[in-house]
C-alpha positions as CSV (number, residue, x, y, z in Angstrom):
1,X,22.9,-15.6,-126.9
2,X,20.8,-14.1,-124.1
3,X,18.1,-12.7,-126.3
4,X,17.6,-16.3,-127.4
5,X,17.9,-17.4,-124.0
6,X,15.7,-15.1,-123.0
7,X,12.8,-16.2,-125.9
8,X,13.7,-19.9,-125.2
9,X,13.3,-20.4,-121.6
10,X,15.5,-24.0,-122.3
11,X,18.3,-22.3,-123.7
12,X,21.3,-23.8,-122.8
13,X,19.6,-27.7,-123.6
14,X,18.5,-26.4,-127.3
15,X,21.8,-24.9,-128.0
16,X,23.7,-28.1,-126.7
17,X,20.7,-30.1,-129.0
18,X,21.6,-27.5,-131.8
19,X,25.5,-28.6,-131.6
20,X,24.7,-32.0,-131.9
21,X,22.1,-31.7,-134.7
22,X,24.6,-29.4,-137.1
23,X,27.6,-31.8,-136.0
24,X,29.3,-29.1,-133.9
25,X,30.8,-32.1,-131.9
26,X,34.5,-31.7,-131.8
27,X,34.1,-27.6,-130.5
28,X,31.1,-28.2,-129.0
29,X,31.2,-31.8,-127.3
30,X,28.9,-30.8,-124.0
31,X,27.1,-28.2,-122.6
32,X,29.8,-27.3,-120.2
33,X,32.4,-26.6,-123.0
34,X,29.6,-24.1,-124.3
35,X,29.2,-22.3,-121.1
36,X,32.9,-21.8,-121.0
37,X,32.8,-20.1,-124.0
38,X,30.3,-18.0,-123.6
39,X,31.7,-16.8,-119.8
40,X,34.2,-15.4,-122.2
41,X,32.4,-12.6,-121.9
42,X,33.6,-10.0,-119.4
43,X,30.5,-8.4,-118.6
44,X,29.6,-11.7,-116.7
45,X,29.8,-12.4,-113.4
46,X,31.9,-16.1,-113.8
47,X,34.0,-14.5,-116.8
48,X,36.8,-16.4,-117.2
49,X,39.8,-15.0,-119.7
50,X,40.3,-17.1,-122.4
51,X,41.0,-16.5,-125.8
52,X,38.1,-17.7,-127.8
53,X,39.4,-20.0,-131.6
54,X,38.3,-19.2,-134.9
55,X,36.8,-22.0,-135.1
56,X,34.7,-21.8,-131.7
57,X,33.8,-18.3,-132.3
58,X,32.2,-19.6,-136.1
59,X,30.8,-22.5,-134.0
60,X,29.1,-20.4,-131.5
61,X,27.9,-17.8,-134.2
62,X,26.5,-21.1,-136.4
63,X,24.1,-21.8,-133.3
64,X,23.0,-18.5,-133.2
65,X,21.9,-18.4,-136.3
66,X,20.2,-21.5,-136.8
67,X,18.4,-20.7,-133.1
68,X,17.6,-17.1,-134.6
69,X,16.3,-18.9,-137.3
70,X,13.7,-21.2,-135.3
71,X,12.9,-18.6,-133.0
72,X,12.3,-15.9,-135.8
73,X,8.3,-16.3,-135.1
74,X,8.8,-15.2,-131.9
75,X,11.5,-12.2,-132.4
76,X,8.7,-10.4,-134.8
77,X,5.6,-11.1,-132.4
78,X,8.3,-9.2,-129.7
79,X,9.1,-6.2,-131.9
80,X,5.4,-5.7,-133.6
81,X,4.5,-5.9,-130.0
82,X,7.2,-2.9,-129.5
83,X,5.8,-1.2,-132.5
84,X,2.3,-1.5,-131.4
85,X,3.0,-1.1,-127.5
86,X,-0.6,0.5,-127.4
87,X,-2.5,-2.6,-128.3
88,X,0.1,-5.1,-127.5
89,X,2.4,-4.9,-124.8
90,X,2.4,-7.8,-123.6
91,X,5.0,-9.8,-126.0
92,X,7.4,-6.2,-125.0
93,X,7.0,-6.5,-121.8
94,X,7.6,-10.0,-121.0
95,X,10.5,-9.8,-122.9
96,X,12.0,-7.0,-121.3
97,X,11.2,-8.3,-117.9
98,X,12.9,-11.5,-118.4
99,X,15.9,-10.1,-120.4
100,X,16.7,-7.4,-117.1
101,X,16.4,-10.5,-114.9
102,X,18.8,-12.5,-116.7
103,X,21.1,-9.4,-116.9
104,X,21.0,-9.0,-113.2
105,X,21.3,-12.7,-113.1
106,X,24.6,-13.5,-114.8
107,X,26.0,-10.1,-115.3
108,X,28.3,-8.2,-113.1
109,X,26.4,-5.0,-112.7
110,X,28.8,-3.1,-111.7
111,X,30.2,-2.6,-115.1
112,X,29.9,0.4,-116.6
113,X,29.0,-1.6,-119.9
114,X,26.1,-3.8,-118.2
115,X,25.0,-0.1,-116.3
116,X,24.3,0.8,-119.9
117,X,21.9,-2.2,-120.8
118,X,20.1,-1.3,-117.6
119,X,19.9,2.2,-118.0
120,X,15.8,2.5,-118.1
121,X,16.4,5.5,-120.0
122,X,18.8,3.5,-123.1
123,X,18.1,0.3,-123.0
124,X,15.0,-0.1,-125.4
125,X,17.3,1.0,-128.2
126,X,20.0,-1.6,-127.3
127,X,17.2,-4.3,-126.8
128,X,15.6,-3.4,-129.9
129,X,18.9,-4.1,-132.2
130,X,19.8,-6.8,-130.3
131,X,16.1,-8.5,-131.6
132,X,17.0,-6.9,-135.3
133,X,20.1,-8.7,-135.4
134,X,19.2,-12.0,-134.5
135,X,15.5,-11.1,-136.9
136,X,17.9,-10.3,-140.0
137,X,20.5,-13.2,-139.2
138,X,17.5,-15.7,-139.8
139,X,17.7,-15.2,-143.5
140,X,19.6,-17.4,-145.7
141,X,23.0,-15.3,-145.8
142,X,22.7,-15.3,-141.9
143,X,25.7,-17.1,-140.7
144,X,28.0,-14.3,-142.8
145,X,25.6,-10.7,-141.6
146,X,25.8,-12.2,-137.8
147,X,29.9,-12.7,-138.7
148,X,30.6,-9.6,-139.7
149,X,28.2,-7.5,-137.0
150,X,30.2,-9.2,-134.1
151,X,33.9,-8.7,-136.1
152,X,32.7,-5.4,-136.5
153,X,31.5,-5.3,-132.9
């Protein structure tokens, strides 16, 4: 979800938009019920220990995908401008830039885990799969590849 944050600098307002549009209403009824879901995560700062339903996990994964799928334009101008860093750095670097800053942002960098994603030396690798995922979950079987990467997770 940050990679998508990070390409759609109103994040949080398309994803709630996104609920409503694929009638994710009765998991998903505000935007505060999706930030508690995703502060799940314990490599944020506000991470709050909840377990996470089936059916909010599937409702969460459903946004990412269809958000993957409107931002796919995007997620291939960022990696060609990876590929082509010589001619085009721009896309990379902007990217990157931002992504760090909402890492330092919401995460608690004091986890070994977080350390990792902003490890200099690492981190291109991470970033680069993260992009791949969401770039191959845009196709039509996205909703199950996206499922099974973060079971698999």
């Amino acid at each position: 979800m940050l990679a998508l944050e990070t390409i759609d600098l109103n994040g949080a307002q398309s994803l709630f938009n996104l609920s409503n549009t694929l009638n994710l209403n009765k998991v998903l009824p505000n935007k505060v019920t999706i930030w508690k879901l995703r502060n799940n995560n314990p490599m944020r700062k506000s991470y709050i220990n909840n377990n996470i339903k089936i059916e909010e996990f599937d409702c969460l994964t459903k946004l990412a995908v269809e958000m993957s799928k409107d931002l796919y334009p995007y997620i291939r101008v960022i990696l060609q401008s990876r590929d082509d860093f010589d001619m085009n750095p721009e896309a990379w670097n902007d990217f990157k830039k931002r992504f760090l800053e909402l890492i330092h942002e919401r995460f608690n960098i004091n986890s070994m885990r977080v350390k990792k994603l902003l490890d200099k030396n690492g981190n291109d690798e991470i970033i680069i799969k993260f992009l791949l995922t969401l770039a191959l979950c845009s196709s039509a079987e996205g909703y199950q590849k996206l499922r099974t990467s973060l079971l698999d997770f």
